[in-house]
C-alpha positions in Angstrom: -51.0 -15.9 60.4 -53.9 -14.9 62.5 -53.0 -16.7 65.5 -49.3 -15.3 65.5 -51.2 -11.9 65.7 -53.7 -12.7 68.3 -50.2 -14.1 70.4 -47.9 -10.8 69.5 -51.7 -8.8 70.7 -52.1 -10.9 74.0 -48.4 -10.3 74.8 -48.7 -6.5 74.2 -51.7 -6.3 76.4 -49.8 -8.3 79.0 -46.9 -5.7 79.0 -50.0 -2.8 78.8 -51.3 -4.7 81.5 -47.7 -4.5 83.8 -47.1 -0.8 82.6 -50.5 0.3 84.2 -50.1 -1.2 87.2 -46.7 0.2 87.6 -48.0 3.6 86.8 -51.0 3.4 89.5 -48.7 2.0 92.2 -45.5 4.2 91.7 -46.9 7.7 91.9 -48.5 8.5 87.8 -45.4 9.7 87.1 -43.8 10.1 83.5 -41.5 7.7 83.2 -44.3 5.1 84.5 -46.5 6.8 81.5 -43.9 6.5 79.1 -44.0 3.0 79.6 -47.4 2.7 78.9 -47.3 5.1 75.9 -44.5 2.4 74.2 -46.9 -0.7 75.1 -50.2 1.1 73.6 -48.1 2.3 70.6 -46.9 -1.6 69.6 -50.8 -2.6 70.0 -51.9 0.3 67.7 -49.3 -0.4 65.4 -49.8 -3.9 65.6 -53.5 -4.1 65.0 -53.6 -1.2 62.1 -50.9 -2.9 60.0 -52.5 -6.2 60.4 -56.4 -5.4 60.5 -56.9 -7.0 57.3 -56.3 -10.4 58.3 -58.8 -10.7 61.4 -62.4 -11.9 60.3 -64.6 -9.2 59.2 -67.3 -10.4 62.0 -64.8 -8.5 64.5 -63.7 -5.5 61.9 -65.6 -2.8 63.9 -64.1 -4.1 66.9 -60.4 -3.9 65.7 -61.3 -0.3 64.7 -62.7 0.8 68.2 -59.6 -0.3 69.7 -57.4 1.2 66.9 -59.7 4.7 67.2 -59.3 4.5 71.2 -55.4 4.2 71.0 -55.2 6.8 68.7 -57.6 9.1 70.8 -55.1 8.1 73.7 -52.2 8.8 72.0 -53.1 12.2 70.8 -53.7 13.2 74.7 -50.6 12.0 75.8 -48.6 13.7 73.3 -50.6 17.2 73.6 -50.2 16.7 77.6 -46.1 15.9 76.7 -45.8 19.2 75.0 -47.7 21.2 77.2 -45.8 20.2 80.2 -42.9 18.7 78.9 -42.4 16.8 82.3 -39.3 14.8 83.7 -39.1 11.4 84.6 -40.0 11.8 88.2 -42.9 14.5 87.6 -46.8 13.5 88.0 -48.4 12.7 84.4 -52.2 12.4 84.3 -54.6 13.6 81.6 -58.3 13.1 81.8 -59.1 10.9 78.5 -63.1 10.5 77.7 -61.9 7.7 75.5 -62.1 4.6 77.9 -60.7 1.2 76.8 -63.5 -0.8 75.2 -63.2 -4.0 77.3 -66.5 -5.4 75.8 -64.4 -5.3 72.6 -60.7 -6.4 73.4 -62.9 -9.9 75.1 -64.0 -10.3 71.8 -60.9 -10.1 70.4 -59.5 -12.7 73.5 -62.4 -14.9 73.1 -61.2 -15.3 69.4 -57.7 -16.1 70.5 -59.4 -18.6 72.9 -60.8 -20.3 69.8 -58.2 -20.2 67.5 -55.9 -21.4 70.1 -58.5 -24.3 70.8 -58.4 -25.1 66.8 -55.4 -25.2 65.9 
């Protein structure tokens, strides 16, 4: 069960990973950021319906991660309904809540080592 999470997780992140990028290079615009808003929105989902099943040793990290997508999520929307933006129009929001990379390795080096046990 746990390593079909960790899989689902490392997938998400990889289409996270794409979104960004396509944000940054194709002007910060909203369509770009709506992108990214679907691919953090499957992570949160993914690790707060499932946050039971990975090892309590990583529980506060699961949470930081869950409390960071959350905090992102909240500023997006509030931006969304302040400027209710088109595709085409610039979307950036300053967000104090930066993605815990310490954390999300853990969380890969756990995939590395269920991966490597199974």
């Amino acid at each position: 069960m746990l390593l079909n999470i960790l899989k689902q997780l490392n997938e998400y992140w990889q289409q996270s990973a794409i979104a960004y990028n396509n944000y940054l290079h194709n002007g910060k615009t909203f369509y770009y950021a709506t992108e990214l808003r679907e691919c953090n929105g499957k992570v949160m989902d993914l690790l707060i319906e499932n946050r039971h099943h990975f090892p309590s040793e990583i529980n506060e990290d699961v949470n930081a991660l869950i409390h960071h997508y959350a905090a992102w999520t909240a500023k997006w929307e509030e931006l969304q309904q302040e400027l209710s933006p088109a595709p085409d129009d610039e979307f950036v929001f300053e967000n104090p809540h930066r993605f815990p990379k310490a954390t999300a390795a853990k969380i890969e080096a756990l995939y590395n080592k269920v991966v490597e046990n199974k």
